[in-house]
N, CA and C atoms as a LAMMPS dump frame, in Angstrom:
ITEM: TIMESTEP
0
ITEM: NUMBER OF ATOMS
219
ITEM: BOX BOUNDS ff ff ff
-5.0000000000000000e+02 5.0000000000000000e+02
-5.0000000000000000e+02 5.0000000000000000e+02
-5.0000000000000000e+02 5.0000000000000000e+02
ITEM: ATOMS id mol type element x y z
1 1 1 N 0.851 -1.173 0
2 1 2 C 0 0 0
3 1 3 C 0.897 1.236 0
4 2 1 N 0.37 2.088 -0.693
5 2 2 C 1.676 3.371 -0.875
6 2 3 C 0.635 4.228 0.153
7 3 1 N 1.918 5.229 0.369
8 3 2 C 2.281 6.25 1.738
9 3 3 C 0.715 7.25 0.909
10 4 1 N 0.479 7.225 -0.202
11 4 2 C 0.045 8.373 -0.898
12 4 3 C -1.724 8.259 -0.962
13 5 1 N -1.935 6.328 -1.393
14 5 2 C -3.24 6.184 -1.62
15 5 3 C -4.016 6.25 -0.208
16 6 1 N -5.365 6.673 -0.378
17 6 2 C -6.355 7.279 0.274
18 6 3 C -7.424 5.573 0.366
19 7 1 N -7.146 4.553 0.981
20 7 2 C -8.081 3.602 0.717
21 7 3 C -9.567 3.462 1.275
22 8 1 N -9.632 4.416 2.173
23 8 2 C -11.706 4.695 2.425
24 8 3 C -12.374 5.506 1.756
25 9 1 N -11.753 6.38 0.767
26 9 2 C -12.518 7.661 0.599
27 9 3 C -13.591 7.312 -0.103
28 10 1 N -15.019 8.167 0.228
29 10 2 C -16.013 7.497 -0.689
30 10 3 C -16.732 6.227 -0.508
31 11 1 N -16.462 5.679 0.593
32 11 2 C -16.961 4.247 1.259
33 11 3 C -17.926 4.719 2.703
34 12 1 N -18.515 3.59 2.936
35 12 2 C -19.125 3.568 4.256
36 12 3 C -18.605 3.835 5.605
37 13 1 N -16.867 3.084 5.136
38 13 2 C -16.283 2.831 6.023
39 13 3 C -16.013 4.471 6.617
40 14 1 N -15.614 5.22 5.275
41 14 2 C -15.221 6.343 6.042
42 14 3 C -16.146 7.192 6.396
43 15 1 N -17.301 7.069 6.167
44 15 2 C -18.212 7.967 7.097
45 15 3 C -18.582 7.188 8.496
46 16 1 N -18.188 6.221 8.698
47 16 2 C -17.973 5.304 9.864
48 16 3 C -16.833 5.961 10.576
49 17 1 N -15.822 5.903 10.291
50 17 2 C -14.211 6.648 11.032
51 17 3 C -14.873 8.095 11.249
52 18 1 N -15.191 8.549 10.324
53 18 2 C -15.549 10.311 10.646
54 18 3 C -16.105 10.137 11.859
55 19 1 N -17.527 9.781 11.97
56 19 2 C -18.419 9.315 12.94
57 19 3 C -17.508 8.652 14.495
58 20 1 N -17.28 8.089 14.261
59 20 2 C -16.32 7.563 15.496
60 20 3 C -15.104 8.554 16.029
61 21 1 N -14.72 8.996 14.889
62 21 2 C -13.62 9.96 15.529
63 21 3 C -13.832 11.367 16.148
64 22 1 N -15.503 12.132 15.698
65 22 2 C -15.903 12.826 16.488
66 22 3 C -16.809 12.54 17.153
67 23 1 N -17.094 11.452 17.577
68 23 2 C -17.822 10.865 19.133
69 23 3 C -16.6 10.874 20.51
70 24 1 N -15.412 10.468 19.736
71 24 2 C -14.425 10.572 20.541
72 24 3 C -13.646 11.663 20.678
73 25 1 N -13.382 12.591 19.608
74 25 2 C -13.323 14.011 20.091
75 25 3 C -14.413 14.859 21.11
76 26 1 N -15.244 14.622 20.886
77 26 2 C -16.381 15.406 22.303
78 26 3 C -16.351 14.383 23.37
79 27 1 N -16.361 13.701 23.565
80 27 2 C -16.012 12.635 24.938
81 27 3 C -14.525 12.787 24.981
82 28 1 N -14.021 13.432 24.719
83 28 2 C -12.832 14.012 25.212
84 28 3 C -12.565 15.077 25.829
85 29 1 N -13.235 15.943 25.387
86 29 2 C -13.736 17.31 25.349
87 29 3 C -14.122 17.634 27.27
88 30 1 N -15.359 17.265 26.512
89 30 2 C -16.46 16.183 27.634
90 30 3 C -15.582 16.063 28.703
91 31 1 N -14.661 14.66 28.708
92 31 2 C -13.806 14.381 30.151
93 31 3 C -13.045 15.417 30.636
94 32 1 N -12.291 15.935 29.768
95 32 2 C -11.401 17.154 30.383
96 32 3 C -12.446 18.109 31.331
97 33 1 N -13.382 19.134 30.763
98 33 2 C -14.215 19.911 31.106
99 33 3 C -14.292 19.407 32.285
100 34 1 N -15.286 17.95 32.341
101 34 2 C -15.773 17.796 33.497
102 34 3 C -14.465 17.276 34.788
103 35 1 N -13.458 16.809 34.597
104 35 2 C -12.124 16.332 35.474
105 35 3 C -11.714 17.99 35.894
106 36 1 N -11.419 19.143 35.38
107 36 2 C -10.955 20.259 35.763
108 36 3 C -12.195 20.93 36.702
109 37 1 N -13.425 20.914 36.198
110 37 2 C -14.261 20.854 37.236
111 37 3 C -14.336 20.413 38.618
112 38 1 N -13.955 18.677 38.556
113 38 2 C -13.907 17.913 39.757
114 38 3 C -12.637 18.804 40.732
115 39 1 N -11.519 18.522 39.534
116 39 2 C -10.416 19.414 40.886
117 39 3 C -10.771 20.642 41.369
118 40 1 N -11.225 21.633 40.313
119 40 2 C -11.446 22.414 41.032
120 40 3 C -12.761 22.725 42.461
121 41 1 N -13.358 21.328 42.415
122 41 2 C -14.67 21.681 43.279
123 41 3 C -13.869 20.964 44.269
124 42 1 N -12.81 20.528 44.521
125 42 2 C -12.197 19.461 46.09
126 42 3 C -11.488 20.468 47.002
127 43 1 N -11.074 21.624 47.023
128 43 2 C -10.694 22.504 47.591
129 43 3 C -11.946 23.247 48.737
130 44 1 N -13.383 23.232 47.811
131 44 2 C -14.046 24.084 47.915
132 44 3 C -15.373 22.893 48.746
133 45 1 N -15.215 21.643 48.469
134 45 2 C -16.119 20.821 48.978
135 45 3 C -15.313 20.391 50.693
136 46 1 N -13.845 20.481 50.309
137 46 2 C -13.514 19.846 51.625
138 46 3 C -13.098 21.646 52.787
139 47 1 N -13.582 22.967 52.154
140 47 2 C -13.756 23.718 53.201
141 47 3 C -14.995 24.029 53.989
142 48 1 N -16.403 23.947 52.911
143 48 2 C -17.706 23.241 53.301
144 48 3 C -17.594 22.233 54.636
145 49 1 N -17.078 20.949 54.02
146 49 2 C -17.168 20.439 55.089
147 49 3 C -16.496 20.793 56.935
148 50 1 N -15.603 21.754 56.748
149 50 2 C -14.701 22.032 58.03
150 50 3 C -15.495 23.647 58.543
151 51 1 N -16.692 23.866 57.722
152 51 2 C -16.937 24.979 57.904
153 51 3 C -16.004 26.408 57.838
154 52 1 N -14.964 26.499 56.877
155 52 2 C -14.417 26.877 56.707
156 52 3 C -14.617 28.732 56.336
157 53 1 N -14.786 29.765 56.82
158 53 2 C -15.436 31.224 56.673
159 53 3 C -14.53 31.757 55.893
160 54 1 N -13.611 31.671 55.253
161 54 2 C -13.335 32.232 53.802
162 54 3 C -13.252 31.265 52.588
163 55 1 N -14.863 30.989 52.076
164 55 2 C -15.317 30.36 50.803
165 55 3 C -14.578 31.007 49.569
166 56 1 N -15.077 32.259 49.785
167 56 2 C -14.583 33.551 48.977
168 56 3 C -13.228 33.252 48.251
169 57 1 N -12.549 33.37 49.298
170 57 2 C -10.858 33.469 48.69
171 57 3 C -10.55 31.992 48.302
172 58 1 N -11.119 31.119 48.612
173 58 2 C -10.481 29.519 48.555
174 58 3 C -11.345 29.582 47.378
175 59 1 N -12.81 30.124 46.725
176 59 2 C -12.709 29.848 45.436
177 59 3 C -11.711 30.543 44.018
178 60 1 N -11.606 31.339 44.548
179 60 2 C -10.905 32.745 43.647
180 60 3 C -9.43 32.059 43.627
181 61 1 N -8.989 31.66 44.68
182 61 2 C -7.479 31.21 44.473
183 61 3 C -7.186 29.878 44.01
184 62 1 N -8.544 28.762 43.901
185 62 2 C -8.778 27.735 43.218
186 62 3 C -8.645 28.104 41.703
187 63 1 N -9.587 29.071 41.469
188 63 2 C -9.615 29.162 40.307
189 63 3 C -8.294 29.628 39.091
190 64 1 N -7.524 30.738 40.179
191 64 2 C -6.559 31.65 39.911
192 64 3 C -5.317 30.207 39.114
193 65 1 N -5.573 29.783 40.181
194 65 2 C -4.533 28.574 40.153
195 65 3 C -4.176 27.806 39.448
196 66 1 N -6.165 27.092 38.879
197 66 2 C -6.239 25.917 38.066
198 66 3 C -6 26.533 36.757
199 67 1 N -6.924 28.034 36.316
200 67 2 C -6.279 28.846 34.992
201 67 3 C -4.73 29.006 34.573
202 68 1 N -4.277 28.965 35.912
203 68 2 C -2.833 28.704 35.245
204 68 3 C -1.993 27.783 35.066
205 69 1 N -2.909 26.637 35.331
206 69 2 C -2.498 25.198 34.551
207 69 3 C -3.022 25.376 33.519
208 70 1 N -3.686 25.394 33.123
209 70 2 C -4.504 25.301 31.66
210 70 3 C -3.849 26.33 30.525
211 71 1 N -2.7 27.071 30.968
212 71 2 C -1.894 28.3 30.467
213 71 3 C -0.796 28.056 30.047
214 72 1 N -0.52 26.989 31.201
215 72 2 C 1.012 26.569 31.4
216 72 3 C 1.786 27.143 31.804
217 73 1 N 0.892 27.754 32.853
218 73 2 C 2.086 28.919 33.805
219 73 3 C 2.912 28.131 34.705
């Protein structure tokens, strides 16, 4: 098979791969979103629980924080 030929184009198959490959691009999507979510809500669930009186700043500096992972600061 050469580096060059295209062997689905125009077949079932490849509207099958299309199909599959953006089910798995948004369930990707999907996991990230919702995993950066989770971390960021464990800071803020485990000061809840200790009754903790600055919510305020423990969300703001959660957030400050996790944005600058996502930056690559």
């Amino acid at each position: 098979m050469s580096l060059l030929s295209v062997p689905f184009v125009g077949t079932s198959a490849d509207t099958a791969l299309h199909v599959v490959s953006g089910i798995v691009l948004v369930a990707s999507v999907v996991a990230a979103v919702y995993g950066f979510w989770r971390i960021h809500e464990l800071p803020i669930n485990k000061a809840h629980s200790k009754d903790h009186h600055q919510l305020g700043l423990i969300t703001a500096l959660t957030w400050i924080v996790l944005s600058g992972i996502g930056y690559g600061c």
